[in-house]
C-alpha positions as CSV (number, residue, x, y, z in Angstrom):
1,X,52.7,44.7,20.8
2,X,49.1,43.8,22.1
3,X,47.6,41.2,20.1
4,X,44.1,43.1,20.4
5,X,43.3,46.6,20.2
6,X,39.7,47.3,21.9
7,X,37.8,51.0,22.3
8,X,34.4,51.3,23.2
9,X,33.1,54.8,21.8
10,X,30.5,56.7,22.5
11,X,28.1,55.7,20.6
12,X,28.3,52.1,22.4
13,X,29.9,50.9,19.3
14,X,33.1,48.5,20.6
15,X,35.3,48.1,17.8
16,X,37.9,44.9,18.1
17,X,41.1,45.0,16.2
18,X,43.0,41.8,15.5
19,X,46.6,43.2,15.9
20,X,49.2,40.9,13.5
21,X,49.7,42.7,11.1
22,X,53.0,41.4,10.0
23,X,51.1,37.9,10.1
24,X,47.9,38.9,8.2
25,X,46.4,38.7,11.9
26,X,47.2,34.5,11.9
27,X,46.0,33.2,15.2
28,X,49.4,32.8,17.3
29,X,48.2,31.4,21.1
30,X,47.8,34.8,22.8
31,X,45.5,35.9,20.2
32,X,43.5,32.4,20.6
33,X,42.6,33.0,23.9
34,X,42.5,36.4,24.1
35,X,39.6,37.1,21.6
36,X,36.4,35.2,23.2
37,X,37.5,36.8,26.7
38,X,37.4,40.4,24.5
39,X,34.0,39.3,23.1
40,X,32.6,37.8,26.2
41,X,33.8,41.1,28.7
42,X,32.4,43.5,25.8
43,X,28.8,41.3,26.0
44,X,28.7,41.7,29.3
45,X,28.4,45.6,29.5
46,X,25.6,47.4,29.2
47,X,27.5,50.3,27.7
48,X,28.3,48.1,24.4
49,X,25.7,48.4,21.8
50,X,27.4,46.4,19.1
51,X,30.7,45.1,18.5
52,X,32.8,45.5,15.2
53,X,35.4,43.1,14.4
54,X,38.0,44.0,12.1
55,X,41.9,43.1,10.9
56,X,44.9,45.9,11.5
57,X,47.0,46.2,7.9
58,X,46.0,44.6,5.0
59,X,44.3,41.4,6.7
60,X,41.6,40.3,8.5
61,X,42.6,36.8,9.8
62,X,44.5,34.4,8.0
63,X,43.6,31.7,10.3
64,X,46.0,29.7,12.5
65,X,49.7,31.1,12.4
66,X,51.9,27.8,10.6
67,X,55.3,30.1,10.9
68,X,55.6,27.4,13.2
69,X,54.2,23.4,12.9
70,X,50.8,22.8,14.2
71,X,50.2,20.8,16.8
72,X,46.8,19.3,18.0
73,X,46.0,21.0,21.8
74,X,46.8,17.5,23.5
75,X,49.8,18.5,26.1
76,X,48.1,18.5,28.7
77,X,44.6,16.6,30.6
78,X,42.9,19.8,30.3
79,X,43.7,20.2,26.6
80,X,43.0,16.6,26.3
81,X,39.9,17.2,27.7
82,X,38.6,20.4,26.3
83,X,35.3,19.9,24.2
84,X,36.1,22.8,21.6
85,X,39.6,24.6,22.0
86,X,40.1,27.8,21.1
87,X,38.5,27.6,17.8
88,X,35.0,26.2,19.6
89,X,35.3,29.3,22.1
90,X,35.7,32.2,19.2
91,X,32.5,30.7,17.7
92,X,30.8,30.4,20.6
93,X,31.7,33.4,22.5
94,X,30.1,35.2,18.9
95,X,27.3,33.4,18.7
96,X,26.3,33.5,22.4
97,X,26.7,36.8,22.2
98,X,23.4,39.0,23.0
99,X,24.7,41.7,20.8
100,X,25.0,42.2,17.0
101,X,28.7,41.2,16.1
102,X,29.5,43.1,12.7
103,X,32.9,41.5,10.7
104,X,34.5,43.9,8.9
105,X,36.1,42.2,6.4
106,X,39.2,44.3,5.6
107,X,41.5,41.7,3.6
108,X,42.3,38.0,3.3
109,X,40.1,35.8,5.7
110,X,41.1,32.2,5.8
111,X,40.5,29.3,7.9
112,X,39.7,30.1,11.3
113,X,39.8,33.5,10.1
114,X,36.8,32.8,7.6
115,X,35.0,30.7,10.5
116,X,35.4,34.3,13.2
117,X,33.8,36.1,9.7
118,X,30.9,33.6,9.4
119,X,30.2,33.5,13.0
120,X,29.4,37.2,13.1
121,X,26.0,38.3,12.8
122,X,26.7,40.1,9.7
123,X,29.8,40.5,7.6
124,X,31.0,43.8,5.9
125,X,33.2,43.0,3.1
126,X,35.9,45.2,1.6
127,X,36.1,45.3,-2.3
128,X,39.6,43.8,-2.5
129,X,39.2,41.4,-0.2
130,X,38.8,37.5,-0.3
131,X,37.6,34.7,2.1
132,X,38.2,31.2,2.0
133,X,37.8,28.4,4.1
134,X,41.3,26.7,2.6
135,X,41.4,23.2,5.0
136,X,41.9,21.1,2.3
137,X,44.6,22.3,0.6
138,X,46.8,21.5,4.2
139,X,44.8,18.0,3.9
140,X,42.3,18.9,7.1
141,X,39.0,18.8,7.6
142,X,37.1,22.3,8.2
143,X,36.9,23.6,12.2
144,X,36.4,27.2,13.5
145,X,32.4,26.1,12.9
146,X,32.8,26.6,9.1
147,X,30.9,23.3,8.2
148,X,28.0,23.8,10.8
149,X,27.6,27.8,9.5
150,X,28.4,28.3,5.6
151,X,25.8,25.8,4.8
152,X,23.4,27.7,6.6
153,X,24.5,31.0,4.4
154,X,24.7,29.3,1.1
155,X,23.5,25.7,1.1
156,X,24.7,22.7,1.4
157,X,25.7,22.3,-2.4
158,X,27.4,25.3,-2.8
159,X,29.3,24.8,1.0
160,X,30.5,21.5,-0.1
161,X,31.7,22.8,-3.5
162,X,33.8,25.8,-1.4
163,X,34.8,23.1,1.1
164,X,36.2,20.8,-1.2
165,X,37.9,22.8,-3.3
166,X,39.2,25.2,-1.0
167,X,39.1,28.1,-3.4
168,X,38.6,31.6,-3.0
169,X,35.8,33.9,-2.8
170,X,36.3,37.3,-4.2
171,X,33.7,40.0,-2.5
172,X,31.1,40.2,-5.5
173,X,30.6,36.2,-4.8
174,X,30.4,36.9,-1.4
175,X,27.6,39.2,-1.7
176,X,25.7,37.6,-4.6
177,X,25.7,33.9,-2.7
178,X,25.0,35.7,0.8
179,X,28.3,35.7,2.9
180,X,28.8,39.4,2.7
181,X,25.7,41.4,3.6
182,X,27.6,44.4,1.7
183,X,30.8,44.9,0.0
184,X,32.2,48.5,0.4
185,X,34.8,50.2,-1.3
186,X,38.6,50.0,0.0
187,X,38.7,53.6,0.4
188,X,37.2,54.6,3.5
189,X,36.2,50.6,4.1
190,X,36.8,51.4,7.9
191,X,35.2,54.3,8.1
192,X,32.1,53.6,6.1
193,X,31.8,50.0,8.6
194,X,32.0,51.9,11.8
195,X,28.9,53.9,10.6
196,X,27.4,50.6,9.7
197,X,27.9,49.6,13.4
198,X,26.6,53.0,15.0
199,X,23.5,52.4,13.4
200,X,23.2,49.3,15.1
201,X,24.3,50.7,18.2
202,X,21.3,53.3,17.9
203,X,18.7,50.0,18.2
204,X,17.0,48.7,20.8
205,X,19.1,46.7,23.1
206,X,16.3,44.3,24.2
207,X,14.9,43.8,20.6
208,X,18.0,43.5,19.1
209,X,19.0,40.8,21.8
210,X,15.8,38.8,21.7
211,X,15.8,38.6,18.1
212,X,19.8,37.0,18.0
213,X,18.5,34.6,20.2
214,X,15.9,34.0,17.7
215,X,18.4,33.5,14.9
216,X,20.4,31.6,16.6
217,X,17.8,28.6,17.8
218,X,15.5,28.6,14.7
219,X,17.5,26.1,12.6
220,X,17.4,23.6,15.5
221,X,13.7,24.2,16.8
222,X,10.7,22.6,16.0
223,X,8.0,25.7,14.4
224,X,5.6,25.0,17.3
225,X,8.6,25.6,19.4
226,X,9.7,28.7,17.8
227,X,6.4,30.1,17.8
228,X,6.3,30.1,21.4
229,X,9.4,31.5,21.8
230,X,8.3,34.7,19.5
231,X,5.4,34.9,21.3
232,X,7.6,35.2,24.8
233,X,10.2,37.6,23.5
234,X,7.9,39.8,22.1
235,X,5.8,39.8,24.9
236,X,9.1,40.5,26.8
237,X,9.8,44.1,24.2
238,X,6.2,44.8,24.9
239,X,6.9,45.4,28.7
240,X,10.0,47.7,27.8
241,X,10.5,50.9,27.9
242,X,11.9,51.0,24.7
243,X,8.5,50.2,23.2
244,X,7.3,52.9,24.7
245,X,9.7,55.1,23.6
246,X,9.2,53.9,20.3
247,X,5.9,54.9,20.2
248,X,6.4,58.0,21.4
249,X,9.0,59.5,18.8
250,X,6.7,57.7,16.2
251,X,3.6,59.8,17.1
252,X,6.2,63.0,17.7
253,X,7.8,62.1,14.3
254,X,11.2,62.3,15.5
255,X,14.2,59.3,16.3
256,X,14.0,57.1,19.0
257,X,16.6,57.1,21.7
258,X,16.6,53.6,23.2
259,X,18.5,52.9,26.6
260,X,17.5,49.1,26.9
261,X,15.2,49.4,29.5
């Protein structure tokens, strides 16, 4: 059974299936490496508007797969070596990313799981369904880039208070403390975030692109830094055809179809 299941529809909307079911979706080593190469080959397609993340079954990710005993990635030089391991590479393959990454969160998220749910753009979260970061109660300290992103979503009080505690977070707390952009009923969750995801699929590629890149580098930038930066990418929409386009169907009073040029 593939540990992935990938479509790209129409509507440029590439939807991303975690495939364990049986496991809740717990990252086994095919799974590891096999997400940021997903992520990275459907970023690099033009056809790809936005890509949805979601769990098959009743989970989304349950984090690292302990049906068998952990071990750190030391066997060899090169994992000796390696700066981030797999965890570093689904963070970064997200967050590098130049187009929106939804998480639809289906069911339990937990550890890495949570971290590949923070790292997304935006988070869809099902009713039911719970999140927790959970390190501590195996006696670890937080990786997957949970302690870099949840204090940028909730502060730095709150994130140390879910860190070291470990407890969860039902889907009303996710919303009302800013982890879940929107928590949508179980029935017809899928359904109702794949809609979510056309819409953003219908955007301007360029636009949409320019302002991740935005989000991404404003925490660590100075404001005169930042400011420059707006003024190039917006200069950079400006000279699209897009903009143009946008124009057009404003003055015509009708959509805008956007091909990202």
């Amino acid at each position: 059974m593939p540990s992935l299941l990938q479509r790209t529809s129409p509507t440029g909307v590439h939807t991303i299936v975690l495939n364990r079911p049986e496991r809740l979706n717990a990252v086994d080593q095919v799974l590891a490496d096999e997400l940021p190469r997903a992520i990275d080959a459907a970023a690099s397609h033009d056809a790809v508007r936005a890509i949805l993340i979601t769990g098959a079954g009743r989970g989304f990710c349950s984090g690292l797969d302990l049906s068998m005993p952990p071990r750190l990635p030391d066997a060899t030089r090169a994992e000796r070596l390696d700066r981030f391991a797999w965890v570093g590479r689904w963070v970064l393959s997200i967050v590098r990313c130049d187009k929106p990454v939804i998480a639809a969160v289906n069911g339990p998220a937990a550890g890495a799981g949570f971290g590949l749910a923070l790292a997304a753009d935006i988070r869809l979260v099902a009713a039911s369904a719970r999140m927790t970061a959970g390190y501590v109660r195996r006696a670890l300290s937080p990786d997957a880039g949970v302690s870099f992103l949840l204090p940028r979503l909730v502060g730095m009080s709150r994130a140390a208070e879910i860190l070291y505690t470990g407890r969860d977070i039902d889907a009303a707390e996710a919303e009302r403390i800013g982890l879940a952009a929107m928590v949508i009923a179980d029935d017809g969750f899928a359904d109702h975030a794949y809609e979510y995801a056309e819409r953003l699929a219908a955007g301007p590629p360029i636009a949409l692109a320019l302002t991740k890149r935005l989000l991404a580098t404003g925490f660590e930038s100075s404001l005169e830094a930042h400011l420059e930066r707006e003024l190039a990418y917006i200069k950079t929409c400006f000279a699209s055809k897009d903009v143009a386009e946008a124009m057009a169907a404003f003055a015509e009073k009708r959509r805008p179809e956007f091909d990202g040029r």
